[in-house]
C-alpha positions as CSV (number, residue, x, y, z in Angstrom):
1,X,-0.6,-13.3,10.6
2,X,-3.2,-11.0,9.0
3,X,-3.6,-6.7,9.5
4,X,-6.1,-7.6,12.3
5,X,-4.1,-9.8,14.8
6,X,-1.2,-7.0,13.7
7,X,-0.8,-4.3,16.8
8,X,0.7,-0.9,16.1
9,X,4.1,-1.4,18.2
10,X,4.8,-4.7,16.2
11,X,3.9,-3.2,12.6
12,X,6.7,-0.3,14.1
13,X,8.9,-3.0,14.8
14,X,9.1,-4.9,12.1
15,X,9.1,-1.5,9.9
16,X,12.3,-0.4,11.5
17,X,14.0,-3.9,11.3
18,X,13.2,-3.7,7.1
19,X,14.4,-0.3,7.2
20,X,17.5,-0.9,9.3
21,X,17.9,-4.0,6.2
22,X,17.5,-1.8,3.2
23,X,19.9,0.8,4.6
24,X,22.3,-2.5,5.3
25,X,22.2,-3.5,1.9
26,X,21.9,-0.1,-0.3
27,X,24.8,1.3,-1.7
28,X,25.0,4.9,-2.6
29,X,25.3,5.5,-6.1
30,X,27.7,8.3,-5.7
31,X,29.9,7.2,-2.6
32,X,32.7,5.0,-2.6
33,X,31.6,3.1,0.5
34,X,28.4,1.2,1.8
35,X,26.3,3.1,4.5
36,X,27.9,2.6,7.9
37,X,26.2,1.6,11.1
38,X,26.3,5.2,13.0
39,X,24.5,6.3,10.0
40,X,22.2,4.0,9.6
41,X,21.1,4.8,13.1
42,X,21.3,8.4,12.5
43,X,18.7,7.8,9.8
44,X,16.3,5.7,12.3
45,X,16.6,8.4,15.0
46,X,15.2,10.6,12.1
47,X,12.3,8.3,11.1
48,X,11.6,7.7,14.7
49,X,11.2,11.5,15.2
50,X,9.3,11.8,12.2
51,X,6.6,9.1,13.2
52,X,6.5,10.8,16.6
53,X,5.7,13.7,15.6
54,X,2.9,12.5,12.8
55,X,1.6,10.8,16.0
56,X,1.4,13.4,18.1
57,X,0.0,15.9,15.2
58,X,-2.9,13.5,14.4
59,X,-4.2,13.0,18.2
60,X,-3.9,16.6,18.7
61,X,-5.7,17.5,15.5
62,X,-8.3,14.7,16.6
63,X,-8.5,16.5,19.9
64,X,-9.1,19.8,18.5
65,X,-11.7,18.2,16.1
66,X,-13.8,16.7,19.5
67,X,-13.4,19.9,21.3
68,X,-14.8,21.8,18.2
């Protein structure tokens, strides 16, 4: 599939399925113990929020920049 058949949601998708993986497979150089599930979720709760919000600060800075 090339970038142009791509949508947003499915790039999304498939970025927090190969995040959820590395966090599976990555083990912390300092801990005794691999990462466990509740945390990896607690760290794609966090990107989540972070993607929102990059979202909603670009179409509100595109906004001001029409209104302007």
């Amino acid at each position: 599939m090339s970038c142009s058949d791509c949508s947003l949601s499915y790039i999304f998708r498939e970025g927090y399925i190969d995040f959820e993986n590395y966090l599976t497979n990555v083990w912390p150089v300092d801990h005794p113990r691999a990462i466990s599930k509740k945390t990896i979720m607690k760290h794609i709760q966090h990107l989540r929020k972070m993607i929102t919000l990059a979202y909603h600060l670009t179409v509100t800075l595109v906004l001001a920049m029409w209104i302007l």
